[in-house]
C-alpha positions as CSV (number, residue, x, y, z in Angstrom):
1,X,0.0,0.0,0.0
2,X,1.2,3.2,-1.4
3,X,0.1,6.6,0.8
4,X,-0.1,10.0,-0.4
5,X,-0.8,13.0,1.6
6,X,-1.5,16.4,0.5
7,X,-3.7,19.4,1.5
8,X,-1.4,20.8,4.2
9,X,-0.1,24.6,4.3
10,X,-0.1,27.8,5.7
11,X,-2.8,29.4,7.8
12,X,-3.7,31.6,11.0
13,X,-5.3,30.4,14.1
14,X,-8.7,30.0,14.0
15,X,-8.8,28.8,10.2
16,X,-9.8,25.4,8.6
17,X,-7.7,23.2,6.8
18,X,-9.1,19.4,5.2
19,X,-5.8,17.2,4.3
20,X,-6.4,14.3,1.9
21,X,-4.5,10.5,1.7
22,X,-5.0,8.4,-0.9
23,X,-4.1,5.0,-1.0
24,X,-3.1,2.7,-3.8
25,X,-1.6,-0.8,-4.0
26,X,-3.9,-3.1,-2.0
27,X,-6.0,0.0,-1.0
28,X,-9.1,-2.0,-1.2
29,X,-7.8,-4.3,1.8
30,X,-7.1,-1.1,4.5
31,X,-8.8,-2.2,7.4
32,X,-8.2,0.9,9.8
33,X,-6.7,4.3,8.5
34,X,-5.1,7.2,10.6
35,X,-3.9,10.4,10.8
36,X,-0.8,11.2,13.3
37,X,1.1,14.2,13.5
38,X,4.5,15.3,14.3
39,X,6.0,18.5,15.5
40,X,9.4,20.0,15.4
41,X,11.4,18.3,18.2
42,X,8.6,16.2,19.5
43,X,7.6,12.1,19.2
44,X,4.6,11.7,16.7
45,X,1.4,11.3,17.7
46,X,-2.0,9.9,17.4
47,X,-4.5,12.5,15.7
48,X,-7.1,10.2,14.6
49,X,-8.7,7.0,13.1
50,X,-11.4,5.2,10.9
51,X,-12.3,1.9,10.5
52,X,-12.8,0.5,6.6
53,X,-16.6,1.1,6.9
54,X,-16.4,4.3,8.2
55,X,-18.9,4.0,10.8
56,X,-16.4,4.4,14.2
57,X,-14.0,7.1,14.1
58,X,-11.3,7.7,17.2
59,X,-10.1,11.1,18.2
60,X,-7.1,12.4,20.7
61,X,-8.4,14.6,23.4
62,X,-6.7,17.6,21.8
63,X,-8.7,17.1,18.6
64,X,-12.2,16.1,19.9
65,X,-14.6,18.7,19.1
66,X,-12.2,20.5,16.2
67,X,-10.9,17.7,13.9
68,X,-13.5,15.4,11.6
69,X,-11.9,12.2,10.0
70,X,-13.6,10.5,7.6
71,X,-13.2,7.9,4.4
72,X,-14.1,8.1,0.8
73,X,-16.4,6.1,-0.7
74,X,-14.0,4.2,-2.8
75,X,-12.3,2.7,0.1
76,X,-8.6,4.0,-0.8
77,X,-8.8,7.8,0.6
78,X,-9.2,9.5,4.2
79,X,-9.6,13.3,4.9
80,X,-9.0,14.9,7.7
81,X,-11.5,17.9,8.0
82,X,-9.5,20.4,10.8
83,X,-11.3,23.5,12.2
84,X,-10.4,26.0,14.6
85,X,-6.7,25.9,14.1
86,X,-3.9,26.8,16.8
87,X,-0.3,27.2,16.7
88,X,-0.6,23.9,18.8
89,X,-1.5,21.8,15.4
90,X,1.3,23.1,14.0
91,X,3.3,20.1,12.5
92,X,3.9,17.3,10.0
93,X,0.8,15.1,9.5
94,X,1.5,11.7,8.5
95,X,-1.3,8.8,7.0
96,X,-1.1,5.7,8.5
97,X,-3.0,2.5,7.1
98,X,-2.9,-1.1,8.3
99,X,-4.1,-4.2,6.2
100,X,-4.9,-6.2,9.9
101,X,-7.7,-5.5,12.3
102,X,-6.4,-3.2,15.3
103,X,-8.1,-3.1,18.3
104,X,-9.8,-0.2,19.9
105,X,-6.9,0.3,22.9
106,X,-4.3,0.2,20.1
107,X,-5.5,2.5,17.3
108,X,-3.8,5.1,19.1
109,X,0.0,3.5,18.4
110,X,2.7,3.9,15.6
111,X,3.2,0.1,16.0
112,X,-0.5,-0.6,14.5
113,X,-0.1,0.8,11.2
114,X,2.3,-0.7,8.7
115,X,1.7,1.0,6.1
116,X,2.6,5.3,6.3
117,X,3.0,8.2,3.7
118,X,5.5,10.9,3.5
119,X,3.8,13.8,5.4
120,X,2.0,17.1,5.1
121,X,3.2,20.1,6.8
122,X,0.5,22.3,8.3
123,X,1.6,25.8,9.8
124,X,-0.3,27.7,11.9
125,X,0.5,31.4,12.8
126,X,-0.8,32.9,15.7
C-alpha cells in the first residue's frame, strides 16, 4: 500500500484546513486508516482514526470537538477535516493504514499501522 498525503499549508489560528491521503496498492484491503502528526522536536502522535466502513472514528483529546476524520467512498482515501486551528496543530501530518484489524486500545499506536506516507506540513500562525 502506497500513501499519499496532500492538503497541508499555511494558515492563521482560528482557520480550517481538510488534508487528503490516498491510498493505492492493496487500498481495497485497508482495514483501519489514521492520521498522526509530528511536531518539530517532538515524538509523533495519534491524531485520529477510521475503520474500513467508516462507521467508528477515534479522536485524541486535543482534537475532539475541532478535527472530523472520515473515508471516501471508494475505500482507498481518508480526509482529515480540521477546524479552529492553533499554533498547537502546527506540525507534519503523517497517514497511516494497516491491512490487519487493530483493536480499539491500540489504534492510538505507531506500532498498529504498517503502512505510512510521506507527510504534510501544516503551519499555523498565531
Amino acid at each position: 500500500v502506497q500513501l499519499q498525503a496532500s492538503g497541508g499549508g499555511l494558515v492563521q489560528a482560528g482557520d480550517s484546513l481538510r488534508l487528503s491521503c490516498e491510498a493505492s496498492g492493496r487500498a481495497s484491503r485497508t482495514m483501519t486508516m489514521a492520521w498522526f502528526r509530528q511536531g518539530l522536536g517532538k515524538e509523533r502522535e495519534f491524531v485520529a482514526a477510521i475503520r474500513r466502513d467508516g462507521g467508528h472514528q477515534f479522536y485524541a483529546d486535543s482534537v475532539k470537538g475541532r478535527f472530523t476524520i472520515s473515508r471516501g467512498s471508494a475505500l482507498n482515501s481518508v480526509y482529515l477535516q480540521m477546524n479552529s486551528l492553533g499554533s498547537e496543530d502546527t506540525a507534519v501530518y503523517h497517514c497511516a493504514a494497516s491491512l490487519q484489524h487493530v483493536i480499539n486500545s491500540q489504534v492510538s499506536a505507531v506500532g498498529s499501522y504498517g503502512y505510512w506516507g510521506q507527510g504534510t506540513l501544516v503551519t499555523v500562525s498565531s
